[in-house]
N, C-alpha and C positions, 0 to 999 in steps of 0.2 A: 606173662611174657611181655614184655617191654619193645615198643618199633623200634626197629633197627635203623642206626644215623646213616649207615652205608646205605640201604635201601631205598630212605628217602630222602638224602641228604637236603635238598630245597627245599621239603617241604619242614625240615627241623629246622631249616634256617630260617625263614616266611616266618613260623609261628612261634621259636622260639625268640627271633632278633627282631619281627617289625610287630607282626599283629599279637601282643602278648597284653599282660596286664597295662604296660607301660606306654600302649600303643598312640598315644596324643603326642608323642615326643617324634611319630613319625605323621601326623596329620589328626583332622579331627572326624573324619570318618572311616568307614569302613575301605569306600572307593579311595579317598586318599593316602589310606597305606597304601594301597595295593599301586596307584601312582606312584608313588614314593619310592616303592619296591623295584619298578620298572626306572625309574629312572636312574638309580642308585648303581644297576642290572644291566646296563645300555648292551653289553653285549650278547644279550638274547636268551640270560638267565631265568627267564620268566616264563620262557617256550619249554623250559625244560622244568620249572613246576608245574606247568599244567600239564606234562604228560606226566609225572607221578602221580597228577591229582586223579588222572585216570589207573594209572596202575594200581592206587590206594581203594580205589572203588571197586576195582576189577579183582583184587584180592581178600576184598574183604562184601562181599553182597550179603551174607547172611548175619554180620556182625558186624558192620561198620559203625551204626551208632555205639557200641558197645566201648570200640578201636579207636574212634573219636575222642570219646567222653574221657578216655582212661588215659591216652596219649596228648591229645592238643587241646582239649576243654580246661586242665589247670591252667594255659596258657589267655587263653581267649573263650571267652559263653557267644556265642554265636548265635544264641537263643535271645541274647539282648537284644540282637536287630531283629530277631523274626524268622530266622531263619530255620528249618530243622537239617540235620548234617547235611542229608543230599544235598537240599537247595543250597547251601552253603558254597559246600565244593563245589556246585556248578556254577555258582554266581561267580566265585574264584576264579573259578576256568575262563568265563567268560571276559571278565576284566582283565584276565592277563591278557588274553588273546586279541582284543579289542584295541 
């Protein structure tokens, strides 16, 4: 079963258009996409990934890393920073909201 674009429309956009393979074309770290992202976003598109980032959580607690790996991991390893999924999407959350 494949994530649906309707469901998490920002969040297919975030990992399929900024923080992807390609991601230096938008900054050279992790924080500077997600700037990148926000400023691109001025209208407050970035409030509205982080509550998917919570709905994506909130839908998936018993298989998220599973949901991750299989949907946004071909896009971005996350595991290069250090990250494991949780921390990830909350570091996410955080930086947008920040």
């Amino acid at each position: 079963m494949r994530m649906q674009f309707d469901r998490y429309p920002d969040m297919m956009d975030f990992f399929y258009g900024y923080l992807n393979q390609d991601y230096e074309l938008c900054g050279e770290t992790f924080r500077d996409v997600v700037q990148h992202y926000k400023d691109i976003n001025a209208r407050g598109r970035h409030f509205e990934l982080a509550r998917e980032i919570d709905a994506f959580m909130a839908d998936h607690p018993e298989d998220l890393d599973m949901v991750f790996e299989r949907e946004i991991k071909p896009q971005v390893d996350h595991t290069y920073w250090g990250y494991t999924t949780t921390t990830f999407l909350q570091e996410l959350k955080y930086l947008l909201q920040s």
